[in-house]
Every structure is written in structure tokens, then in C-alpha cells.
Phi, psi and omega in degrees: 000112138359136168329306188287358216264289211283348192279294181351289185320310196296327166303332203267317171306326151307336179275328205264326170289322161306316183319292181312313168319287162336291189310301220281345205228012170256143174270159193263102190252150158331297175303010204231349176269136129217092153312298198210079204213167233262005182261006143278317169280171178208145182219121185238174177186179184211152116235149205224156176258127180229131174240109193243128159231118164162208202275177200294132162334156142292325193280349153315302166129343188286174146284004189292123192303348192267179161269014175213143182300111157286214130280031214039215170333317181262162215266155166228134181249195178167128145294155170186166193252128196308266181222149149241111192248157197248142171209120196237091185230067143334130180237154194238339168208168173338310181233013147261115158193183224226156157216137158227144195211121170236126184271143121271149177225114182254269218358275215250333184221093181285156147176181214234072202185186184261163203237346173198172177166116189199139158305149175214124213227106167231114171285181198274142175243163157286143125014275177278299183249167183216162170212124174221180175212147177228150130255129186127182175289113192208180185252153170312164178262086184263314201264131200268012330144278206277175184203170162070171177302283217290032180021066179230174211274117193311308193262316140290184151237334150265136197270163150354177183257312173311294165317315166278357171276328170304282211296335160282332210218008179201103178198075174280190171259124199220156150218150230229134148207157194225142181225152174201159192219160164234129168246075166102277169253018202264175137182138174245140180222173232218138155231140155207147199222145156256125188224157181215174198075085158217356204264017141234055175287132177127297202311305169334305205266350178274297200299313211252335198093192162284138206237127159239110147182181215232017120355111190242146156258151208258149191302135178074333198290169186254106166293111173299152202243125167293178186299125203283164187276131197327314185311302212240351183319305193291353194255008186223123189308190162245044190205145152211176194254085183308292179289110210191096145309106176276102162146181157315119170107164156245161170050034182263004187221061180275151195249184195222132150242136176236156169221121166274167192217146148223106176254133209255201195251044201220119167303056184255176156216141177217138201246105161252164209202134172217130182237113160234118173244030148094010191310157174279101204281345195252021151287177182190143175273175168283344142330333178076024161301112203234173193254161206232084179296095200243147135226168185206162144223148212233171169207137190237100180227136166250159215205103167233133177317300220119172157049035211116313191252135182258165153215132155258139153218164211210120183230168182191142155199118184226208214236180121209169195181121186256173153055202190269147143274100193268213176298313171277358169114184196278156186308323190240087188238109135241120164260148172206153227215144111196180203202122226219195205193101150206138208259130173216157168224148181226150180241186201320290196244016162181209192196178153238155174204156167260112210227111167251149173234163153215107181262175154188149151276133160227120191282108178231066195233176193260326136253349125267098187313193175296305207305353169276349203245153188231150108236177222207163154206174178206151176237130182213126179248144183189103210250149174209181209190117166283119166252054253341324142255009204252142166202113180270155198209119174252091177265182177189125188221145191213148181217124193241133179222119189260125196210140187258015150206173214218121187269136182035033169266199191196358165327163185250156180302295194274139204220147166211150214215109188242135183227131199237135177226162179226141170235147151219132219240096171276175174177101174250000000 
């Protein structure tokens, strides 16, 4: 290991030992534990009708942008049970407490496993300023979308292209901490996190491209890769592993998030976020698993209109980059780009909304070419109604994607996929 490798470590060990330390050093009053009593748990879930027409799923092993399969031209309906989470949020003192979350997830691939687990420490605050912190496995606070422990999606049922790429490919083990103040009718806040299990965020978005679905990836679990291009199948598995350290050692490259929030004396909020996670693109495991050096920076504003009506928008553009650098350049240079829109309104007992996205990839690697790079957009309307722990979801979602080869398929460049689904969305 390199100078900058062991200071990198040493650093990241201090932050994760203070942090503990910081938790480890709050008192603990009696009245103030609860471990385990029906005000820790909580349990939501969904199942749903689905009718999908256009190409073979990502979950699948295909390039299809949904989490469900059509027929080409004919329509495939199909039931299926969404997700069901378990959410376990203990408290051990006033301003200490945990969140856990175990997941199932069903539709084309069950399976089973945790989905966040973190400590979380809010001292007593001011009037003006506050302060707080987290640790453990969680998603950074990107998506202006999800909401709640069980990260689920408020207005829609499919979240963004942007959002489901967070929710599969950028979820580390981080320690986060945040302060904020108001200066005079503003307030501003501050986020910065060291996080390490990140390095191969990018392989998803590289091999298959961009995806709208409400899919999470589960601790350790593997995500399937569609068919990889002739150049590189031996040298990349057909599966990866998001949550993941690559190289000697743990945490020996830890990477950073920073984020800032300014809300003016406006109902506005404006969010900006840089994601680095400092990955080795030429380490690589016995798995052939490699490390993906991605960044990005995203910027984030929400709005409410008056009367009901929101607006979000959401922009995102980063890098990621694999393998050696030869003569002709590195194997994998992906810059990829999106950015989404969406307008709700909500009334007494539900709401409706509107969402247009626009992605693209552009491939500039030495084996994965141009000929690899997509771009795409999707339009998605969607309304839902409280029955009371009950909330029904109706959507229509259509995703159009140009891509100029397809590796060892007979797919047309341009592919396009429409899905009309009903949920009933629960929470006891």
C-alpha cells in the first residue's frame, strides 16, 4: 500500500473511531430505552398487477430498462408480490437510535436480505443551529423521490432512472454527519461522509445502462449483468457486487460524500451533492470483479406551488472508469448524464403525478466502445388514494431507449417498453 492508501486508511479510521466513540459517550437513561415494543417495529409491503410490453427485463439477464418482462408486441400481465420490509428502529437514548431493515423482494427474483442498518445520534438543538450523525449501511440522501426507513417511493411506484440507479449501485457503509444553521431567513446545511464497500458502483450502469424500477440492492447480494461485449466477457463476471471493496485489505481507499441544502425565505430547497468513491479502476478480486472509480455530481430542487402542488427536479452527471490503461486508453470510460421533472398534486386522501426522464451513456473505453453508449427518455403519470393503512397506485409508465448494439442479441438499436401496473401499497 502506497503513503496516500495508509494516510486515506488512517484517516477513515479516525472518523469511524471518533464517530463511535461520540455514540459510546451519550447517556443512556432507562426512560429512554426501547429496545423492542410494537412503537419499534413497523411492517409495509406492496403487491401488484402488472401488464409489460417491449424486451427481456434487466432482472432477467436482458437489457429491458423495467423490472418486468414483456412479449415484444404482446402485452405480459402477471401478479406479484412487490416488496415486504420489516423495519426495526430502536431507541437506546434520547438522541441515540438504530434503524434496520430487512427486506424481501419479489416479482421476476425473490430474494431476501438487509436493506439498511445504521446507528443515528441527534443531540439537543437550537432554535438555529442543529447537529447530526449516522453510521452503517445506508443510502446517501440523494433522492428527492424516496422517503421513510423502508426508502419508498412517495407519489409514484416507479421511482426515476436517476433514483433507481442510487437505490441499486450507491448504497456504502458510510460515517455521515450534518450541521445546519439559519442566517437570518436562509438556512443552510452542511453534509460530509467518509464511506468504503462502494467500488463497484458504475458496472450496472455501464454494461446495461439506465433502469426505472423500485428494486434495492440487499447486503451482499448480486445483481445480474445482461450480456457483456466479446472484448470483455472473460474479464468481467455476468454478476456484481455493489456493496464491495476491491483491493488489499478493508477500507484501504475510502471515498466521500459531501452535500449541501439551501432553503431561501422561499419555499424552495436547493440541494447540491459530489460523490466520490476513490475506487482502484485496475484493482481487481478472484472473482474478476474490478474496482469502478465513479463520480458524479447531482443537483437537487423542490418547490411547493401552493395549493397542493409540488415540483422537483433532479439533474445527475458523472464518470466511472475500469480496467488498464493501454496505448488506446482505459478499458472503460463511461460519462453518463440524467435528469427528470416532476410535478404532483395532492389532495385530502391521495394525489397524482407526472414525471418525464432523460438519460444517456457515452462510452469512451478501449473495450467498451461508442457502440455501447444509449441514450433514452421515459414519461411516467401516476395517481394513488388512502384507504387507510391501505394506499392503492395506479401508473403508466413508457420508456423509449436507443442503444447502436446490443452484445450477441439480434434486439433493433431502438427499444421501447410500456407498463400499466396497480399496486396496493400497505403499513402497520
Amino acid at each position: 500500500m502506497n503513503s496516500s492508501g495508509k494516510r486515506s486508511s488512517a484517516a477513515a479510521g479516525r472518523c469511524f473511531a471518533a464517530l463511535s466513540a461520540l455514540l459510546a459517550a451519550t447517556p443512556c437513561a432507562a426512560s429512554d430505552l426501547d429496545f423492542l415494543s410494537a412503537d419499534t417495529l413497523s411492517l409495509t409491503g406492496n403487491v401488484r398487477l402488472s401488464a409489460t410490453s417491449g424486451e427481456e427485463s434487466w432482472v432477467d439477464g436482458g437489457f429491458g430498462k423495467l423490472d418486468t418482462s414483456g412479449h415484444g408486441d404482446r402485452v405480459r400481465v402477471i401478479p406479484e408480490l412487490g416488496q415486504v420490509n420489516l423495519v426495526w428502529q430502536p431507541r437506546f437514548s434520547w438522541s441515540l437510535s438504530a434503524t434496520v431493515v430487512g427486506s424481501l423482494q419479489g416479482g421476476e427474483r425473490t430474494e431476501a436480505g438487509l436493506e439498511q442498518a445504521f446507528v443515528s445520534f441527534k443531540p439537543m438543538r437550537s432554535e438555529r443551529h442543529r447537529i447530526s450523525a449516522r453510521a452503517g449501511l445506508m443510502w446517501p440522501a440523494v433522492s428527492l423521490e424516496h422517503e421513510g426507513a423502508d426508502w419508498h417511493v412517495r407519489d409514484t411506484i416507479t421511482p426515476s432512472a436517476i433514483n433507481s440507479w442510487i437505490g441499486e449501485e450507491v448504497r456504502p457503509l458510510a460515517a455521515e454527519i450534518t450541521a445546519s444553521t439559519s442566517a437570518g431567513e436562509h438556512r443552510l446545511s452542511a453534509t460530509a461522509a467518509i464511506f468504503v464497500a462502494n467500488d463497484t458502483a458504475g458496472a450496472l450502469l455501464t454494461f446495461r445502462g439506465w433502469g426505472l424500477h423500485d428494486r434495492t440492492t440487499l447486503a451482499f447480494r448480486r445483481q445480474p449483468l445482461p450480456h457483456l461485449p466479446e472484448e470483455i466477457e472473460y474479464l468481467q463476471p455476468r454478476f456484481t457486487h455493489p456493496l464491495l471493496d476491491v483491493g488489499p485489505g478493508f477500507a484501504h481507499r475510502p471515498g466521500y460524500y459531501a452535500k449541501l441544502i439551501w432553503q431561501p425565505p422561499v419555499p424552495v430547497r436547493i440541494e447540491l451533492f459530489r460523490y466520490d468513491n476513490r475506487a482502484d479502476p485496475e484493482a481487481v478480486n478472484n472473482d474478476l470483479e474490478w474496482g469502478w472509480h465513479t463520480q458524479f455530481n447531482h443537483l437537487g430542487i423542490a418547490a411547493d406551488l401552493g395549493g397542493g402542488n409540488q415540483l422537483k427536479l433532479q439533474a445527475l452527471t458523472g464518470r466511472t472508469r475500469m480496467g488498464i490503461t493501454e496505448d488506446n486508453g482505459i478499458w472503460v470510460d463511461n460519462r453518463f448524464h440524467a435528469a427528470f421533472a416532476l410535478a404532483s398534486h395532492s389532495f385530502t386522501n391521495g394525489g397524482v403525478a407526472a414525471r418525464v426522464d432523460a438519460f444517456d451513456t457515452r462510452q469512451h473505453g478501449s473495450l467498451v466502445t461508442a457502440e455501447a453508449s444509449e441514450t433514452g427518455w421515459a414519461a411516467t403519470v401516476a395517481g394513488h388514494r388512502d384507504f387507510g393503512p391501505v394506499t392503492a397506485f395506479l401508473e403508466l409508465l413508457h420508456v423509449s431507449s436507443k442503444r447502436a448494439k446490443h452484445p450477441d442479441t439480434d434486439l433493433a438499436p431502438r427499444q421501447r417498453q410500456t407498463r400499466l401496473q396497480g399496486e396496493l401499497r400497505f403499513h402497520w
